[in-house]
N, C-alpha and C positions, 0 to 999 in steps of 0.2 A: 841600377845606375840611372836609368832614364825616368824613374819611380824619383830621388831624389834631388835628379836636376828639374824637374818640373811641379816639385810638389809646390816650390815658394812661388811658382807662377799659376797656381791653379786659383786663387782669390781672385788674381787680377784678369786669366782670361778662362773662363769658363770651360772652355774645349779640353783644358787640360788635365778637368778633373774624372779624366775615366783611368789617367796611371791609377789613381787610387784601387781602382779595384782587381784584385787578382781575377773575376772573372772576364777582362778583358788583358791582362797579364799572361796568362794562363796559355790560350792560345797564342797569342801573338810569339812565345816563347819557343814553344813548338814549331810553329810556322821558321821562324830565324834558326834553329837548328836545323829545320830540313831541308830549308833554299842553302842555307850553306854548305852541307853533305850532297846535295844533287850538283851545285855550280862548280866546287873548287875541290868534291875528293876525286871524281877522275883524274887530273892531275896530279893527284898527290898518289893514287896505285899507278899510276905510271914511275913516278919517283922512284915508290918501293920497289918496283919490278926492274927497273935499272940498276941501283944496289945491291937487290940481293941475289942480281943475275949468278945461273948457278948453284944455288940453293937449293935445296929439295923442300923444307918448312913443312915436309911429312912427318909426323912421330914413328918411330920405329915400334910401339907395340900398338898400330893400326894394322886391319886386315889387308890382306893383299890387293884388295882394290881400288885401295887410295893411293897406291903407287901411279898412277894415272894423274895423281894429282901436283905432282912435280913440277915447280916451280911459280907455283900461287905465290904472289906475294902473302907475307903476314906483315902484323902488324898494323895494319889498319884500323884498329881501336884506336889509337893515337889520334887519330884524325875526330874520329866518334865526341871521346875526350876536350877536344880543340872547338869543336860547335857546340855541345853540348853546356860548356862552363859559360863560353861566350854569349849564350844565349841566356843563360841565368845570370850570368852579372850583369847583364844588360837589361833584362825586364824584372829581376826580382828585388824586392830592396833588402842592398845589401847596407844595410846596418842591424839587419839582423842576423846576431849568432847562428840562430839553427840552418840558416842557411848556409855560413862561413864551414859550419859543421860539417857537415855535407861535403862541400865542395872543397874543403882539406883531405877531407878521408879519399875521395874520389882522387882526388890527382895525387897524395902522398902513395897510395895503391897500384895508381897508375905509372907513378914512379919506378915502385920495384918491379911492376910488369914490363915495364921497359926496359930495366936493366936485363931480366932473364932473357926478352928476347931478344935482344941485342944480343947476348953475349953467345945464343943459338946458333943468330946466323954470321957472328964475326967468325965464331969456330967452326961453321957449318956442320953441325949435330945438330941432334935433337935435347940434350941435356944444357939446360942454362942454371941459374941459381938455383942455389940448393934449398930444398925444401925447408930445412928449419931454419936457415937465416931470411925466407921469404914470412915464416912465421915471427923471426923475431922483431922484423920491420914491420909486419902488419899491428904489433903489438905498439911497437914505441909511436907510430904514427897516433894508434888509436887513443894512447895512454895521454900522450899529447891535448887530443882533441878533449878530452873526458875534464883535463883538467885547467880546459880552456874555460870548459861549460859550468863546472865547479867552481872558480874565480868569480864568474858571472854572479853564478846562483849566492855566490856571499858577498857582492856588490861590492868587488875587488877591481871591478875595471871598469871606470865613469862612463856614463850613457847606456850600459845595455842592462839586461837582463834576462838571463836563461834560465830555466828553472830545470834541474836534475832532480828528478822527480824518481825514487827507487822502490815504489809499488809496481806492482804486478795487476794487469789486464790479460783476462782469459777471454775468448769465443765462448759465446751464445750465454755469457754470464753478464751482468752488468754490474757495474764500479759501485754500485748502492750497496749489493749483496756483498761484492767478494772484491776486494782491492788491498790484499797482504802487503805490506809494506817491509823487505827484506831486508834496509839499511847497505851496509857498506858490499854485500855481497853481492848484489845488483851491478855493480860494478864489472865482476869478471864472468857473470850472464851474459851481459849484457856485449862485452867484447866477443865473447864465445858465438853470441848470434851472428856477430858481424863479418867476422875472420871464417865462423863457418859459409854464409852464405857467400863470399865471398869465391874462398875455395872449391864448392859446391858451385856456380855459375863458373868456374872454369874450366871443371873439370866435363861438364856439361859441354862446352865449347869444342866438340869433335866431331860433328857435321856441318855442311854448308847451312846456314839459317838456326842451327840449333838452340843455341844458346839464345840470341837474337830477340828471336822471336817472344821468346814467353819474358824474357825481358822488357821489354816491350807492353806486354800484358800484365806486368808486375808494375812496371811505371803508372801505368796510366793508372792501374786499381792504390796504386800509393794518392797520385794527384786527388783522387775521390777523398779518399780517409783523410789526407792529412788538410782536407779543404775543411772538410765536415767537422774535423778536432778543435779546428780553429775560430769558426765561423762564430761571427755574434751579428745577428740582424738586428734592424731597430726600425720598428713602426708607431706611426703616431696613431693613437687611436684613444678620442673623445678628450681631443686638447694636449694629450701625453703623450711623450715616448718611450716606446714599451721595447726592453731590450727583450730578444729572443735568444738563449742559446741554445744552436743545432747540438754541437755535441751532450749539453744534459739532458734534450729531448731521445736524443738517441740512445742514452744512457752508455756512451762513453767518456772517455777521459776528456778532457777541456784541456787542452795546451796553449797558451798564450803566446802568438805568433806562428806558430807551427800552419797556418793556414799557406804563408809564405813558400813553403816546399814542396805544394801543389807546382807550384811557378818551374822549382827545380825538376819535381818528374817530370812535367811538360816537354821541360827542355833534353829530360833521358829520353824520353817515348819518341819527339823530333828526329833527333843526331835516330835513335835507332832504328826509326824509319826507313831515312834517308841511307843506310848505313846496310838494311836488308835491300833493298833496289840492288846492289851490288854485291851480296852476302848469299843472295840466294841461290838453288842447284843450277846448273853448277858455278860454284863461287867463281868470282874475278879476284877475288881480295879475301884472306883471314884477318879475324880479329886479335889471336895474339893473345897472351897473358897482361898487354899493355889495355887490352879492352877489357878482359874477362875477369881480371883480379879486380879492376879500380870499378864497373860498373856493379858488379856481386857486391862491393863494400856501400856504393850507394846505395841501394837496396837494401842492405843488412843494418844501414847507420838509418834508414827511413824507417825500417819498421820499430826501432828502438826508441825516436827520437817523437814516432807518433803515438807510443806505447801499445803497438802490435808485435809485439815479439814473439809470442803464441800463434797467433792469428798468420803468420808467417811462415810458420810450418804449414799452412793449408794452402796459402798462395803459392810458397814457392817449394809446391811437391814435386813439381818435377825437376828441380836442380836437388831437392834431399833423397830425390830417388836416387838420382845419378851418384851420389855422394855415399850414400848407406850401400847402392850395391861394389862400390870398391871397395869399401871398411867390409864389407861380406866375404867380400874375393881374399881379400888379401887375409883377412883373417882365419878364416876355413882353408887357405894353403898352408898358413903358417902352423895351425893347429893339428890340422888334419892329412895334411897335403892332397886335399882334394880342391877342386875345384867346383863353384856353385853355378856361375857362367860359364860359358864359352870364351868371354872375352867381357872385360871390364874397363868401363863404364857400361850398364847397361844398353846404351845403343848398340854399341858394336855388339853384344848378344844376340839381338834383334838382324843387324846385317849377318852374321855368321849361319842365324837360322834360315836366310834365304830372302829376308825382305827389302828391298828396292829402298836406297837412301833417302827421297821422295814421300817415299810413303812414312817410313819414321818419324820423319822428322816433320809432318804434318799432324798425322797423329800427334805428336808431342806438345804439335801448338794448343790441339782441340782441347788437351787435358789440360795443359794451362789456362784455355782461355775458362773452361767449367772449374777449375779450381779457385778463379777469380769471381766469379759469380757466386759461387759457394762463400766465399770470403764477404762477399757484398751482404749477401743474405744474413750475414752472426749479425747485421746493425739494428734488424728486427725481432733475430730470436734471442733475444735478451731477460 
């Protein structure tokens, strides 16, 4: 917003031309998500806690020691959501689709996470919306967006331009050697990435800071790639200007605009900053299905939109761990009637073998934060 109220005044007063650049967007985005999560969600878990006075917002196939945990407010994505978009519509420019992208998915997601939790604590249970109609909405929201971007890509809707680009980019391979082009199938990959990671960062979301945290570390390593995808330098050298592009030097994909969604992780890694201050052991506030669905799909709509959808299973290992060992569980009961855990999601494994929530759920950051680095490193091993 502030990128295009000031761009027609940057000729005439000089100062105004640093909106231009996402590297001072970027942060400044971040900064607005996090003063907004530190000043005004105190008050807003105060709300929640008055509401849903009487609540438990326990799951009932938690260990017995979360029973302790009675009467946390949830819910508090909500708020996450509220700073986070505000702070991208505000420093990113929005006349660009892949942004709009983005920030549909996020808040159509954050929609149905709000209905299940709602409907949680109006009935005070632990069962809210049912699973395959939280699939069938994650679906039409998506299908929505896909064919928002598709419109674009055949210069169906004046002024913009998206490109839906249906090759495939693999880790430690580069787009010279190996860039398959799958046509129309790329399509329901490509939702499968999104609605998985999605469901995978919620199901994640079962200790104080868990989920949180490596999201957070997902954001930020998004804001890198999709700065880098985008980037074109230009230097004048011996009377000429000489374009640079980062991403063909890197020997990744070159997305045109996609530099823009640096601005939007900023603004997720912000809100989720601000968001763990209050998140952490032991919580003041849960995040809810209204956090954990719609930030998971940001996430899953970034790494599609930057063409890291492979490279995504490396980042975001520890929400696919979390997510493969309940397809484990459940499957090995149904087949076998055994059990492979103790207790599924894999954390609660972890707490049933004796380990201290604390410790978990810190380990859990370190592996995120080396899974991100490992991710950083495929721009060289190419």
């Amino acid at each position: 917003m502030l990128y295009l109220l000031f761009s027609s005044l940057r000729n005439e007063f000089g100062a105004f031309r640093v909106f231009e650049y996402p590297s001072f967007r970027i942060p400044a985005a971040a900064l607005t998500a996090l003063v907004m999560m530190l000043w005004f969600f105190p008050a807003f878990i105060e709300f929640l806690r008055k509401t849903q006075y009487g609540v438990s917002n326990v799951r009932e196939d938690t260990p017995e020691t979360h029973k302790k945990k009675g009467g946390t407010p949830t819910m508090g994505g909500l708020f996450i959501l509220v700073s986070m978009i505000s702070a991208a519509l505000l420093w990113a420019d929005i006349s660009n689709l892949l942004v709009w992208a983005v920030l549909i998915v996020t808040a159509g997601f954050g929609v149905i996470g709000f209905v299940d939790d709602y409907r949680k604590v109006s009935k005070k249970n632990s069962k809210g919306l049912a699973g395959r109609w939280k699939l069938v909405w994650q679906l039409v929201v998506l299908l929505a967006v896909a064919g928002l971007l598709m419109a674009s890509h055949m210069g169906h809707i004046p002024g913009t331009h998206a490109e839906f680009d249906t090759r495939l980019t693999f880790p430690f391979i580069s787009v010279d050697r190996w860039n398959p082009d799958i046509g129309w199938l790329y399509l329901p990959f490509a939702i499968l990435v999104i609605i998985g990671t999605s469901n995978a960062v919620n199901l994640t979301d079962g200790l104080d800071g868990l989920a949180i945290g490596p999201t957070v570390v997902s954001a930020a390593t998004w804001l890198f790639l999709a700065y880098a995808a985008g980037l074109v330098l230009t230097f004048h050298v011996q009377g000429e200007w000489v374009d640079f592009n980062v991403a063909k030097y890197l020997n990744i994909s070159h997305i045109e605009g996609v530099s823009e969604l640096a601005v939007v992780s900023a603004a997720i890694a912000g809100a989720g900053i601000g968001f763990l201050w209050f998140n952490t052991y032991p919580a003041s506030v849960f995040m809810g299905d209204v956090g954990s669905l719609a930030l998971g799909g940001a996430l899953g709509t970034m790494a599609v939109l930057t063409k890291n959808e492979f490279l995504s299973a490396i980042l975001h290992g520890v929400f696919l761990t979390e997510a493969v060992s309940v397809i484990t569980q459940v499957t090995s009961f149904k087949l076998f009637r055994r059990r492979v855990f103790r207790m599924a999601p894999i954390h609660h494994h972890f707490e049933l073998q004796g380990l201290p929530e604390p410790k978990i759920i810190v380990r859990f950051w370190i592996v995120s934060i080396i899974l991100a680095l490992v991710s950083l490193t495929t721009l060289k091993l190419r």
